[in-house]
C-alpha positions as CSV (number, residue, x, y, z in Angstrom):
1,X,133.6,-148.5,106.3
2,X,136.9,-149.6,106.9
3,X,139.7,-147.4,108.5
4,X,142.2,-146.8,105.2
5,X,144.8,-145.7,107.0
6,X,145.6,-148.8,108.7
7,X,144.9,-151.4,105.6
8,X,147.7,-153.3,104.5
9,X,148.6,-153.9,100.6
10,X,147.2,-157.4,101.2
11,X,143.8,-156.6,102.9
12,X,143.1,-153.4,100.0
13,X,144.3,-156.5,97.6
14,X,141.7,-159.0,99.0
15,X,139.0,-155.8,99.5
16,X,139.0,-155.0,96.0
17,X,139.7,-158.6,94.8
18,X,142.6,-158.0,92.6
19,X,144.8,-161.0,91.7
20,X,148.0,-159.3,92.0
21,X,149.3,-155.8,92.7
22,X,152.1,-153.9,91.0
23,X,153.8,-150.5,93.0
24,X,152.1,-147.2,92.0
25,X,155.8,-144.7,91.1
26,X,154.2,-141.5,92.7
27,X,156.2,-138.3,90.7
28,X,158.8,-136.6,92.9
29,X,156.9,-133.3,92.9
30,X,154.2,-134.7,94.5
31,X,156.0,-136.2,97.2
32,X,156.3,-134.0,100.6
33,X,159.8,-134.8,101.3
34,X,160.2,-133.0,97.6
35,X,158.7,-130.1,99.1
36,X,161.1,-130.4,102.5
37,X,164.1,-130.1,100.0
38,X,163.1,-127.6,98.1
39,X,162.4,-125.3,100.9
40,X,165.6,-126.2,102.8
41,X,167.0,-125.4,99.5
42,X,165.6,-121.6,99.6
43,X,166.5,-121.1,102.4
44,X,170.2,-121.2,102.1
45,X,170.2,-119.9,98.9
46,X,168.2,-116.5,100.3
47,X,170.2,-113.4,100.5
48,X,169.5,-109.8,101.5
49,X,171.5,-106.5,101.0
50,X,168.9,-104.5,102.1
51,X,165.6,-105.5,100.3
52,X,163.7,-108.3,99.5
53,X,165.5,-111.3,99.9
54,X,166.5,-113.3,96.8
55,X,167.9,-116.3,95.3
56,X,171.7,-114.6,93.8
57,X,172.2,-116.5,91.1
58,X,168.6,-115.9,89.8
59,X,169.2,-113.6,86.7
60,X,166.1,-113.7,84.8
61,X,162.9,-112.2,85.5
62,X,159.5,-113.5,83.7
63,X,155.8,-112.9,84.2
64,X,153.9,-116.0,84.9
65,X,150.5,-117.0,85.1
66,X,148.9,-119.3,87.7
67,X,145.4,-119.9,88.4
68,X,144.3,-119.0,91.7
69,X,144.0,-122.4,93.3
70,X,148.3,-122.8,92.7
71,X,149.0,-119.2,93.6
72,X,146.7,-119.6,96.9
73,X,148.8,-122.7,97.6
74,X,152.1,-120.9,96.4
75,X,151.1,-118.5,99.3
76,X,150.5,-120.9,101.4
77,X,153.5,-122.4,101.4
78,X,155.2,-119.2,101.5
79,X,153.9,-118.2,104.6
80,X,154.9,-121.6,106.5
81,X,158.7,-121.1,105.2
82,X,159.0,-117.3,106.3
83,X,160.4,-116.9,109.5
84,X,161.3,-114.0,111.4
85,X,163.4,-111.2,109.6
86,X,163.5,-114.0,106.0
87,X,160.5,-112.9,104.0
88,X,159.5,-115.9,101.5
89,X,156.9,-115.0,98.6
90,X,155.0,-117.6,96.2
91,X,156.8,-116.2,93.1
92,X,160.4,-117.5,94.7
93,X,158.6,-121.1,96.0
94,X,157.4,-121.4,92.7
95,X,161.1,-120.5,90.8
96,X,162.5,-122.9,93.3
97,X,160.4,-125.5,92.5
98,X,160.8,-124.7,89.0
99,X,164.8,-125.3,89.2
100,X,164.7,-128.1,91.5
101,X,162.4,-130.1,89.0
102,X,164.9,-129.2,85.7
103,X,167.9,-130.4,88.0
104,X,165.7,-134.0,89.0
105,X,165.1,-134.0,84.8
106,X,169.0,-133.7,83.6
């Protein structure tokens, strides 16, 4: 089998026999510099006067499901973005993602 990584759009074109190709528009929330923003975006918007660190202009607070595959990769990506003395948790990646998505809508 052939190494995908290093096919170009020709030779998957000619491997699959397709008479012409159009570009495939992958959503922005799928996209991993979409991610990079939204946690450099966290990141400066974090404050702390004493407890958990959190986002100031956040004024709402909901309960919201997830099913346990998003949560464990909420948690996930938590972990990577907390850094020593800045605790991130799931629920803020996931309000952060949240606004940054509305804001890429308007």
């Amino acid at each position: 089998m052939a190494n995908l990584s290093k096919l170009s759009k020709a030779k998957i074109a000619q491997l699959v026999g397709a008479k012409h190709h159009e570009p495939v528009r992958t959503p922005f929330y799928y996209a991993p510099p979409f991610l990079d923003e939204v946690r450099k975006s966290l990141e400066a918007r974090l404050s702390s006067s004493g407890g958990r660190p959190t986002v100031s202009e956040w004024e709402i607070v909901r309960k919201t499901r997830f099913s346990k595959r998003t949560w464990t990769y909420l948690q996930g990506l938590a972990k990577q973005w907390s850094r020593a003395g800045v605790s991130v948790s799931p629920s803020q990646v996931a309000a952060r993602i949240v606004e940054q998505a509305c804001q890429g809508m308007k």
